[in-house]
KOLBA-852910 format. One line per 5 residues: their letters; for each residue y, x, z of C-alpha. Coordinates in nm, 2 decimals, always signed. Layout:
REM residues N
a	Y,X,Z; ...
//
This chain:
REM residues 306
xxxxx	+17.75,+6.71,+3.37; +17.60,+6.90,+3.64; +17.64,+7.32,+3.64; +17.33,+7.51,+3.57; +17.22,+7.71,+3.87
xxxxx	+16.90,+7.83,+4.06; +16.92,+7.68,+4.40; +16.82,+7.39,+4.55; +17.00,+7.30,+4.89; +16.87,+7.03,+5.20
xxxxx	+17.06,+6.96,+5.52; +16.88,+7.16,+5.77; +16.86,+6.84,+6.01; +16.58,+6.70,+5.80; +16.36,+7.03,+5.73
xxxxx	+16.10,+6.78,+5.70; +16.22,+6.74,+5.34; +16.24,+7.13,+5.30; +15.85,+7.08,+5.28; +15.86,+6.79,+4.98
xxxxx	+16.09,+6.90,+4.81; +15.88,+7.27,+4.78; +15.61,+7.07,+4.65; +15.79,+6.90,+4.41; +15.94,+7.24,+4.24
xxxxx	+15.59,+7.40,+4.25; +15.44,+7.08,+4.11; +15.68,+7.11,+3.82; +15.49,+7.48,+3.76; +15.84,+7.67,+3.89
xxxxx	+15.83,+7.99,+4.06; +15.95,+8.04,+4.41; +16.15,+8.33,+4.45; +16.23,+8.35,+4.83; +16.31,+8.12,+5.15
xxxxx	+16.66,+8.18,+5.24; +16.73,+7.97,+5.58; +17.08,+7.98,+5.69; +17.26,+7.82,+6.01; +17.37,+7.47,+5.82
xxxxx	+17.13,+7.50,+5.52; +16.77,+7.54,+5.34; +16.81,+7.72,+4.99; +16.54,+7.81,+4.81; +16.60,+8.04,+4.49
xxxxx	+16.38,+7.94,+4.23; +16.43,+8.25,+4.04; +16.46,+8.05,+3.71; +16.72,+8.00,+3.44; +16.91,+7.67,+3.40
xxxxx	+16.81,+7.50,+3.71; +17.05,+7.20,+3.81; +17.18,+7.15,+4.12; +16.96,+6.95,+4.38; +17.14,+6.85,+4.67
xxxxx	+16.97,+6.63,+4.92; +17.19,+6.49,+5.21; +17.01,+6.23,+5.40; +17.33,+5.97,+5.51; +17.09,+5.71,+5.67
xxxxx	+17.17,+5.65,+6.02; +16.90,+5.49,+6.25; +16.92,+5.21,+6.48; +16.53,+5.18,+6.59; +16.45,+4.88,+6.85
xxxxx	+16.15,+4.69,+6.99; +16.27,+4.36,+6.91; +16.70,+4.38,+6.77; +16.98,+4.42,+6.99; +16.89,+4.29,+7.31
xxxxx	+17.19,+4.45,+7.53; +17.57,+4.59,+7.53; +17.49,+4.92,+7.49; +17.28,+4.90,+7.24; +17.56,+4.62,+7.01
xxxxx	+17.84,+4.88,+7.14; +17.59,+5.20,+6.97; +17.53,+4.96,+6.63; +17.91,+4.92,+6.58; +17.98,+5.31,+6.66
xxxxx	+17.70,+5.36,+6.37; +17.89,+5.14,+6.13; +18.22,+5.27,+6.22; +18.38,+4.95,+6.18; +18.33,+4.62,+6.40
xxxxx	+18.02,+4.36,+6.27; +18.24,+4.06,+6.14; +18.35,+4.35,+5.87; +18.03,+4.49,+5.84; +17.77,+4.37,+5.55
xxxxx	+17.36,+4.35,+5.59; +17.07,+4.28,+5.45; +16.78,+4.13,+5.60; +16.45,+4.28,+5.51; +16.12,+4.04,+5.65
xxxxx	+15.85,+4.17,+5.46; +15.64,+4.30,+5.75; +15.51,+4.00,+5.86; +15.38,+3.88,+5.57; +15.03,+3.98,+5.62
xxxxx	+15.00,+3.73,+5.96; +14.89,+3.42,+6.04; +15.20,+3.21,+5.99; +15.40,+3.50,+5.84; +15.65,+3.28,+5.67
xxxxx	+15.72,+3.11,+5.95; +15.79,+3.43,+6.12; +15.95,+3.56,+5.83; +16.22,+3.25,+5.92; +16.23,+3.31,+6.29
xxxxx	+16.51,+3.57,+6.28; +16.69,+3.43,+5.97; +16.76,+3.06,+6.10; +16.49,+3.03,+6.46; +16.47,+3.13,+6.79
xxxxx	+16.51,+3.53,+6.68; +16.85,+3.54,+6.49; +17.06,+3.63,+6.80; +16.88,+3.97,+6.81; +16.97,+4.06,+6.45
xxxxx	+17.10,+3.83,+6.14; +17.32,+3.59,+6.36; +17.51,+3.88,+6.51; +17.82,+3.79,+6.32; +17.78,+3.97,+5.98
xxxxx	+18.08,+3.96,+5.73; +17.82,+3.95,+5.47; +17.41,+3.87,+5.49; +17.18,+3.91,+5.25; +16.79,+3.88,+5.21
xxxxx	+16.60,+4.18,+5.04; +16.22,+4.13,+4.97; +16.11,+4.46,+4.85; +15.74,+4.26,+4.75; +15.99,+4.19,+4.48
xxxxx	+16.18,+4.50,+4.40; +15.91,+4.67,+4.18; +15.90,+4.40,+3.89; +16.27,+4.40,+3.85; +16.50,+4.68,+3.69
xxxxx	+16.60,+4.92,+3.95; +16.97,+4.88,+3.82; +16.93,+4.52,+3.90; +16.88,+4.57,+4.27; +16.97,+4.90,+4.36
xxxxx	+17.35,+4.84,+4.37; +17.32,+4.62,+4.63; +17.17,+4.86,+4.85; +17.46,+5.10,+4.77; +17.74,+4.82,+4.89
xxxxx	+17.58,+4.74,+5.20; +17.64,+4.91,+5.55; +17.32,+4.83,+5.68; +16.95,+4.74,+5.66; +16.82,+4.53,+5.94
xxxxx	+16.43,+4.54,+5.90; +16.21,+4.29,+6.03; +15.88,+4.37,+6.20; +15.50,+4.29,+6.12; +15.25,+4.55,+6.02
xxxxx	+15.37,+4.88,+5.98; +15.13,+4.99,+5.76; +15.21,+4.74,+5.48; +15.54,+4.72,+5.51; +15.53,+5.13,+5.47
xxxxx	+15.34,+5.06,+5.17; +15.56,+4.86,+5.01; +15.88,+5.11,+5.12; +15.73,+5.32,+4.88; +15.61,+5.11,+4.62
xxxxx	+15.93,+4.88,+4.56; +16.13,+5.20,+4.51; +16.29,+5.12,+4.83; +16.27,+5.48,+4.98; +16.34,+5.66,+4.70
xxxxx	+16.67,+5.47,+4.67; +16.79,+5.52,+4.99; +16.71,+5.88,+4.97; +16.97,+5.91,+4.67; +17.24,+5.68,+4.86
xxxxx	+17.59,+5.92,+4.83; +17.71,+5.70,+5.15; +17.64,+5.61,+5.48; +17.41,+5.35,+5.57; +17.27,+5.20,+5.88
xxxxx	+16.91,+5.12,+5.96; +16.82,+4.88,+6.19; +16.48,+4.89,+6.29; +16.28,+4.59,+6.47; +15.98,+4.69,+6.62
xxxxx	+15.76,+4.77,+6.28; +16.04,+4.81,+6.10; +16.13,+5.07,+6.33; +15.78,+5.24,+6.32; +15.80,+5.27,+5.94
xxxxx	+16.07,+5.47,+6.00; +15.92,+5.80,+6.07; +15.70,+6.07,+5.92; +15.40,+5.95,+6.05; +15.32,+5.69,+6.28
xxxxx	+15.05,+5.54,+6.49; +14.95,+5.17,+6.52; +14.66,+4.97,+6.68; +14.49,+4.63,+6.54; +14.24,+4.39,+6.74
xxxxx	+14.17,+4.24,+6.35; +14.09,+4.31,+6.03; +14.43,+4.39,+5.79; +14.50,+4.17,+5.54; +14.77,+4.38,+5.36
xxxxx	+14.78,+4.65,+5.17; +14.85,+5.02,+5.27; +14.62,+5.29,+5.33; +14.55,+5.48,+5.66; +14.60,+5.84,+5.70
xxxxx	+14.27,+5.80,+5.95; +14.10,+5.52,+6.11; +13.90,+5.55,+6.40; +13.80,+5.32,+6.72; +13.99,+5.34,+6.99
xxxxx	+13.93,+5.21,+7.41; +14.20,+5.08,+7.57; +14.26,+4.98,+7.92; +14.33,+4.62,+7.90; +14.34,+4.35,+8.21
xxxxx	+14.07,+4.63,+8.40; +13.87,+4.61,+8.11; +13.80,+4.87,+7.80; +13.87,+4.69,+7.51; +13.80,+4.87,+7.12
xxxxx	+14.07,+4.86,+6.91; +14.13,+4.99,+6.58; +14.36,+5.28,+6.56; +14.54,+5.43,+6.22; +14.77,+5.68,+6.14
xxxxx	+15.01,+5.66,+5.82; +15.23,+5.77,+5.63; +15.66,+5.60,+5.69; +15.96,+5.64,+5.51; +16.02,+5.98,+5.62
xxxxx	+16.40,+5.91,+5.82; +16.29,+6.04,+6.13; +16.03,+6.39,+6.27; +15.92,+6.12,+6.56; +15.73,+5.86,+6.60
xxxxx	+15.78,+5.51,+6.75; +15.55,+5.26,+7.00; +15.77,+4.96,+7.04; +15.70,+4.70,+7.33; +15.67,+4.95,+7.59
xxxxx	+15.47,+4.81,+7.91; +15.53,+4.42,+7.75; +15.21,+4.26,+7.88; +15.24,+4.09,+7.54; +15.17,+4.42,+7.41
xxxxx	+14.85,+4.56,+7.61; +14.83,+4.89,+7.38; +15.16,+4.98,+7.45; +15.16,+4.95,+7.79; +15.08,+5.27,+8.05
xxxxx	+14.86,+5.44,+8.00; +14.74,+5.28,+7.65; +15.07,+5.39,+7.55; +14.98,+5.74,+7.64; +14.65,+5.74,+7.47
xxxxx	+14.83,+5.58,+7.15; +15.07,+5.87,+7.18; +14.82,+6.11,+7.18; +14.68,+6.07,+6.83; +15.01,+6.10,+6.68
xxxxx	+15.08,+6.44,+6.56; +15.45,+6.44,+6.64; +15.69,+6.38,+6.85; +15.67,+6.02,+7.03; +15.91,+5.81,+7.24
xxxxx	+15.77,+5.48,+7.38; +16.02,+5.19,+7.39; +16.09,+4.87,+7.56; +16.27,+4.58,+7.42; +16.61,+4.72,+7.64
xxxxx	+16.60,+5.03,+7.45; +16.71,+5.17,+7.13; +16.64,+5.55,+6.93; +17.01,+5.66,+6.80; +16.94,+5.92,+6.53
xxxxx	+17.29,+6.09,+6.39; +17.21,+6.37,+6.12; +16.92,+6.48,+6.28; +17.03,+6.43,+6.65; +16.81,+6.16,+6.86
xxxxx	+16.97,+5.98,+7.19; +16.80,+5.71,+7.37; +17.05,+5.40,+7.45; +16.89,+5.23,+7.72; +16.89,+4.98,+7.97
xxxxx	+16.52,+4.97,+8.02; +16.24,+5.22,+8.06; +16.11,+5.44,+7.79; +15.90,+5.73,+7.80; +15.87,+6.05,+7.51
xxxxx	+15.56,+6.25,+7.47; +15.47,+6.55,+7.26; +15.82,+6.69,+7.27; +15.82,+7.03,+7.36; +16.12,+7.13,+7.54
x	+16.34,+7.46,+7.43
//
């Protein structure tokens, strides 16, 4: 049983929370007494009687990538995160972003058994396993959720940010990790590195054909081959890991938006932080503390410097 107190502590690495978790105790009609902010911590005194004890430690550690683990730097910065070598490491794969494409199963397949596994799932796990949080929502959490306590780390797939956001938070899948009392690694591939953040950006030529709804929606001209071409540009909500924002496939020609100034442009609209990465780089995030691994180019915008 849990004492009876009046504060509520978060790490003050991820103030972001602060913020939530003030709406949650003002949505449940309790008073706020003051803001206390100290040098480690956020406590807020809620100047009420027989309050438990809400402590909020985010122990995800993010891996985010444009397309897996392409180099040494970034395999030698994945087994630093897991603190132990791969072959004794477990994972599971999650592939649900694609799933709203053209041929999404098959590219849902790609990086379990196809020409993608190097970069992720065939890295030499002890253990792999395949999590489809479409799934997670009709079965009891207790079912599910202690797999994602045993694992080290999450390796999520890429597709379209916005529905795979959307099902983050409706499978449960967020609020699970949020309550983890370990460490776990996330592996983010492109998408699945997006989803990631507060709030990211992302551009479609096409309708969606998923679910998930847009913060806003507007048309956007992009510089494409020396011609302006409209896309469609949306802001949403992620997972809330990370204060920054991600454009993956940085200056691939595949990838036209992300590529100069397009990239710049994309960045723009983003209210946040934003680094821009190629398919040689990877965002390291440590209790709050970002480092770019790279041996490719990247570029950050909207970061105001101290």
């Amino acid at each position: 049983m849990i004492d009876d107190t009046k504060i509520i502590i978060l790490k003050r690495s991820f103030q972001n929370y602060y913020v939530i978790f003030l709406s949650f105790v003002r949505a449940l009609g309790l008073p706020v007494h003051c803001d206390v902010k100290s040098s480690n911590f956020v406590a807020i005194d809620l100047n009420v009687n027989w309050i438990h004890v809400l402590i909020f430690i985010l122990m995800i550690k993010l891996l985010l990538t444009s397309s897996g683990i392409n180099n040494k730097i970034m395999h030698d910065s994945l087994v630093q995160l897991l603190g132990k070598p791969i072959n004794e490491s477990s994972a599971l794969f999650i592939p649900t972003g694609v799933y709203p494409f053209v041929g999404g199963p098959n590219y849902a397949w790609w990086p379990i058994a196809g020409n993608k596994q190097s970069a992720l799932v065939g890295l030499g796990w002890k253990s792999m396993g395949l999590l489809e949080i479409t799934a997670l929502s009709s079965i009891e959490r207790d079912t599910w959720v202690p797999a994602i306590k045993e694992t080290d780390a999450l390796l999520v797939w890429g597709g379209d940010p916005l529905y795979l956001a959307y099902w983050f938070e409706e499978s449960g899948l967020v609020q699970a990790l949020n309550s983890l009392n370990k460490n776990i690694v996330y592996v983010g591939v492109s998408a699945g590195s997006m989803v990631a953040s507060t709030i990211f950006g992302e551009t479609y030529s096409s309708p969606r054909a998923g679910r998930g709804t847009p913060l806003t929606s507007e048309n956007m001209l992009f510089n494409i081959d020396g011609r302006e071409i409209s896309r469609t540009y949306v802001t949403a909500k992620g997972a809330g890991f990370a204060d920054f924002a991600i454009i993956p496939h940085f200056n691939n020609p595949n990838h036209p938006d992300a590529c100069g100034k397009n990239a710049e442009r994309w960045a723009a609209k983003v209210p946040a932080p934003v680094y821009a990465i190629d398919e040689q780089t990877a965002i390291k995030v440590v209790e709050g503390q970002v480092q770019v691994i790279s041996e490719g180019n990247w570029k950050s915008f909207n970061i105001q410097q101290a």
